[in-house]
N, C-alpha and C positions, 0 to 999 in steps of 0.2 A: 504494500500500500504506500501510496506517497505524501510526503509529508507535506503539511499544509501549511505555507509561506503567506507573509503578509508584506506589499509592496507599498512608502511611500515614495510619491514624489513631490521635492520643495523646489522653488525659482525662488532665488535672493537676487533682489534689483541693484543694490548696492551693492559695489564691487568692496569697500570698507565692512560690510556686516559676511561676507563671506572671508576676509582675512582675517577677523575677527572668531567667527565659528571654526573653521578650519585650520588656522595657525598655521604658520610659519611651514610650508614642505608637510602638510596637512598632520602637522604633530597633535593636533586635537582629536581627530577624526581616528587617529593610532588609537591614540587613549581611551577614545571612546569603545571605538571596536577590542579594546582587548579588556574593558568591565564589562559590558554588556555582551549580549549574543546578539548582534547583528552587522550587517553586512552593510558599508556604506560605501556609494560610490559617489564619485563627483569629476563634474566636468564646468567648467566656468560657475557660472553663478548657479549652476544646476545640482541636487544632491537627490540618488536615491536612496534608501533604506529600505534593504530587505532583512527579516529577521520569521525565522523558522516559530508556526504561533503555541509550539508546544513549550520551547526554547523559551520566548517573551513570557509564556503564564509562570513555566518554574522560575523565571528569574526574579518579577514580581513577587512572588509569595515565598521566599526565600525567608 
């Protein structure tokens, strides 16, 4: 059976709020991805998160 993913997609206008969220060589987005369980990609002002929705419920109720 396949596991069942939950996909966002964000568009930041401001090129300033996306060097702010992603840091320096996307040092945030590291960070972020290695506490959480999720997958984050990013292309300019563009960011998706995917994260597995079995992964998001155990991490929450942790």
């Amino acid at each position: 059976m396949a596991e069942t993913t939950k996909t966002i997609d964000l568009h930041l206008e401001d090129h300033s709020d996306t060097l702010n969220l992603f840091g320096t060589n996307d040092r945030h987005i590291k960070q972020i991805e290695h506490f959480i369980p999720v997958k984050i990609i990013t292309r300019g002002g563009q960011l998706k998160l995917t994260v597995k929705k079995k992964m998001l419920i155990s991490f929450f109720h942790y």
